[in-house]
N, C-alpha and C positions, 0 to 999 in steps of 0.2 A: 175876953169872949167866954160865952158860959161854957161848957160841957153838953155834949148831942147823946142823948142815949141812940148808939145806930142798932139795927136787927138785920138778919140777913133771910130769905125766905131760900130754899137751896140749902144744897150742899156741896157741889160739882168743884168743878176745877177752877171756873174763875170765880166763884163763892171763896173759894182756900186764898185766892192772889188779893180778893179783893180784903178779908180779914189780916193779912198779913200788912197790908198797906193801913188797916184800920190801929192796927197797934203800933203804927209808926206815925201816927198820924196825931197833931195837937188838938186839943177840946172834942177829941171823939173818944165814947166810951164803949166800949164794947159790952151790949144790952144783954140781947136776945139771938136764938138762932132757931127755925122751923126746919121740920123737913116732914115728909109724907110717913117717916119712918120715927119712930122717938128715940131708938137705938143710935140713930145716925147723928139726930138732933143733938144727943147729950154727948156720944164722942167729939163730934165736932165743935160743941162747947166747951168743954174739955180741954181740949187738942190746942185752941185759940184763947180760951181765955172769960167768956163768956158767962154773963152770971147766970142766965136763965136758958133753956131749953123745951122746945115744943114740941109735938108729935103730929101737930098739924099748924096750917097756915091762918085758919081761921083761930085757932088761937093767938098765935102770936098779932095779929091784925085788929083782934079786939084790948092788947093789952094797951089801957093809957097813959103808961111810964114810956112807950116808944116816941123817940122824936121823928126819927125815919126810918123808912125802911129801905133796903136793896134787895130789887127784885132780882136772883140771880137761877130763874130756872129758866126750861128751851124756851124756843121765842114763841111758840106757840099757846105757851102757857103764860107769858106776857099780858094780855090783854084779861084775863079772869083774873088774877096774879095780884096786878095793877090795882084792879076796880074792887077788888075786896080789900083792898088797903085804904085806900082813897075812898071808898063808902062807911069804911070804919074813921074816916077821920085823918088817916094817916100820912105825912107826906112822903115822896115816894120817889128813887131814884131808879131808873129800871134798865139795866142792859138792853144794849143794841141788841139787833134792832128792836125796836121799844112795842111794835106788834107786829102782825101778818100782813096790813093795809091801811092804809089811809084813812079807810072806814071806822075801823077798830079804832084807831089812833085820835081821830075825833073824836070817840066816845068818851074815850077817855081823860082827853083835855076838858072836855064839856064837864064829867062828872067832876075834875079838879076843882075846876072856877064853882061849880055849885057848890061843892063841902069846902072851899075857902083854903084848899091846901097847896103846897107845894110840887111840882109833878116837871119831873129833869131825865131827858133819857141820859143811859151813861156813855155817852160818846166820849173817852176819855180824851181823845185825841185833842177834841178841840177846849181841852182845861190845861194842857201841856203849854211849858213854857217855850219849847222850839214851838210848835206850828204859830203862837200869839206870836213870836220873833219873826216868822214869815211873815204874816197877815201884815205886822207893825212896816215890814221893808215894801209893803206890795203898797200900802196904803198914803206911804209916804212917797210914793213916786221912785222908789230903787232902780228898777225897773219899765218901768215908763207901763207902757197901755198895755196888758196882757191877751197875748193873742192864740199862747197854746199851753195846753198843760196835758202829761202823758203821766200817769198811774196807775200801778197794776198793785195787783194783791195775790199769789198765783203760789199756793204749797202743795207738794206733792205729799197725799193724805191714803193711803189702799183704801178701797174699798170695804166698806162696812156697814152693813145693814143694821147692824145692833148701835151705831154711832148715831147721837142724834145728828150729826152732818149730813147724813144722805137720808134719815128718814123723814120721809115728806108730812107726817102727824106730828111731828113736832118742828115741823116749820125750816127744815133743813133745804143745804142747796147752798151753792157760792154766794148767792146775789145779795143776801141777807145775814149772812155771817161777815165776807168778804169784804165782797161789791160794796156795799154801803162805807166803807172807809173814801177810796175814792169819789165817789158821789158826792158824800158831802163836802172834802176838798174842791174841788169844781163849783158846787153849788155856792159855796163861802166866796169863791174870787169870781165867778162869772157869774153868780147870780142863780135864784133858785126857778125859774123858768124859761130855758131852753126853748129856741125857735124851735130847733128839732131834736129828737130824741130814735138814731138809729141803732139798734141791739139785735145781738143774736144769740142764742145758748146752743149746748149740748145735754139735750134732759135725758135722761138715761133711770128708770124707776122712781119717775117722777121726782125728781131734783134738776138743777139746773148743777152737772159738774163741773161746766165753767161757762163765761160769757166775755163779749165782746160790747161796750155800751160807747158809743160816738154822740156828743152833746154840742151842739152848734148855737152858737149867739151868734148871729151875724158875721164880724168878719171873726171869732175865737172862738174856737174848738178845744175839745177837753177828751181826750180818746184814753177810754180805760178799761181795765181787764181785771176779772179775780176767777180762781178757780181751784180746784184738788188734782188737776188732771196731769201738775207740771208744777216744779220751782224756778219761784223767778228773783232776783234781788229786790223788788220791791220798793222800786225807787219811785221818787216823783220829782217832776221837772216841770218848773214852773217860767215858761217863758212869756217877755214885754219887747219891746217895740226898742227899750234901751240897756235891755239885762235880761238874766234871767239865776233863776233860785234851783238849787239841787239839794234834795232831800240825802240823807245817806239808806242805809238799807233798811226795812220795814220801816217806810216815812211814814206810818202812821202813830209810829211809839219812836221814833227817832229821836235822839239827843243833839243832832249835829247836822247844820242847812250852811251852807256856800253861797254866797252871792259873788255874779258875774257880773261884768260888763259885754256889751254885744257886743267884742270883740273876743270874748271868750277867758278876759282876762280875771283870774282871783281877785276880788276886791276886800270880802270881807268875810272870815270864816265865826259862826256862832256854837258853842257847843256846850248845852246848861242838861247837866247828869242830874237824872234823878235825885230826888233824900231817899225813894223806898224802891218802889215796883215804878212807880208812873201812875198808880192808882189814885195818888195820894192827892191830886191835884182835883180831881173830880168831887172827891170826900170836903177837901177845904173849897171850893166852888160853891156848894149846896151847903155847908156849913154857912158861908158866907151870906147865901141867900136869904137864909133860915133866918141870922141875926140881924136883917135887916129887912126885916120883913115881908121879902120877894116873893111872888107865889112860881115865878118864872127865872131862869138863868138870863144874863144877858149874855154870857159865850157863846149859852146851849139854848137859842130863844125855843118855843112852841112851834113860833112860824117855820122854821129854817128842820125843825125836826120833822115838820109836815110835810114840805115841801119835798124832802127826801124820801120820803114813802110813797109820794105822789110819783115819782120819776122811777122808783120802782114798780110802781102799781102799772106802769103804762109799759114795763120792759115786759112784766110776768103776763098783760094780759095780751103781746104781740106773741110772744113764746107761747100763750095756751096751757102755761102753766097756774092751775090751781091748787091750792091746800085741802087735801079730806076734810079739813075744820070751818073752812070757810062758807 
């Protein structure tokens, strides 16, 4: 496999986790790195390893030595972010959640398929080799018909205005940092259109600091929870008609899933540890795609990344919650 020149637009916290997993990472080279600041840019180059440094995003978006880039700023900067990569040419991996709406998120796929590029939100979750080991037990009938699945996401976070988690201009709130882990767990095993779709938040200066989302297929429900307001162990339990699968604690970056039988009994424990952070799986994912010409993931399809914006689009618009940006 060739070597990927990556870049990172950002500089923040998971910009540092995701460059760390870049340099543990095979046929990724560490290119470029932007930030709004050029101070920031070249320390962080620096800091990682990185041959090149920019003082803006438009530079690095017009350089044609990048193979991809990670969009790693707020989510509300997502969708501009995005489309100045993708209109330079660029292909383009973008942290969850990948914009503010469905809206946005269409534009965005749209402008991919027109400039012929690559366009993968970074949901790393579902690049991980536990949740693929779940999927693989659900789909081979471990468990029989699944009829319920219970996931939260719920850290106790103080309050902070200067955080982009509670400020609502850059796209902050549980439902969209959090919330979206469980969503698209649900989404993936019951499917990405829900008979019904019942939720409720606690918007508090304009953020949602936590929610409550109930997902009904017929006869299987999917009840789940993310918020700042409270910690929770952050499990998920995955029940069928002849078993049932348990995540261990933050099942969304978990190493280790249990299968039962309906009688509660241990049948088969799975537990594959990281090589780096867990990052690393996302990077070889879109690697992967890259060298074989994909413009889409099949883990991380377009559709299944839509679908989950759509199911948030219809929580935030029953909450009355909009974005200043929107």
């Amino acid at each position: 496999m060739k070597n990927y020149r990556w870049s990172i637009i950002g500089t923040g916290r998971i910009a540092r986790s995701f460059a760390e997993a870049l340099k543990g990472s095979e046929n990724a080279e560490l290119y470029a790195v932007a930030s709004r600041s050029a101070e920031k840019a070249n320390a962080f180059a620096g800091e990682f390893g990185f041959q090149k440094s920019y003082g803006s995003y438009a530079e690095l978006a017009s350089d044609s030595n990048v193979d991809i880039v990670y969009i790693a700023t707020p989510m509300a900067s997502h969708y501009a972010d995005s489309l100045l990569c993708i209109n330079n040419g660029r292909n383009v991996l973008c942290e969850k959640s990948a914009s503010l709406n469905s809206a946005q998120l269409e534009e965005m796929l749209a402008a991919a398929k027109n400039k012929g590029v690559f366009f993968m939100e970074a949901m790393w979750m579902k690049c991980r080799p536990t949740y693929l080991k779940a999927l693989e037990w659900i789909n081979i009938g471990r468990i029989g018909n699944v009829r319920y699945i219970k996931a939260d996401f719920c850290c106790s976070v103080p309050y902070n205005r200067n955080d982009r988690l509670f400020a609502p201009e850059c796209g902050g709130g549980a439902l969209l940092d959090l919330g979206v882990y469980p969503i698209t767990l649900a989404a993936d095993i019951l499917g990405s259109s829900p008979d019904e779709i019942v939720s409720d938040a606690n918007i508090i200066f304009g953020v949602d600091m936590s929610n409550s989302i109930t997902l009904r297929y017929g006869s299987s429900t999917a009840v789940l929870q993310s918020g700042f307001e409270m910690q929770t162990p952050n499990r998920a339990l995955i029940s069928g008609d002849k078993g049932m699968i348990v995540f261990g604690e933050w099942f969304h970056c978990s190493s280790e899933i249990t299968l039962y039988d309906r009688a509660g009994n241990e049948l088969e424990r799975s537990v594959i540890p990281v090589r780096v952070n867990g990052y690393e799986y996302e990077i070889l994912e879109a690697q992967k795609c890259l060298g074989n010409g994909l413009a889409e993931s099949p883990l991380v399809p377009h559709s299944s990344t839509l679908a989950v914006m759509k199911i948030m689009d219809k929580c935030r618009k029953d909450w009355g919650l909009v974005y200043p940006v929107e």
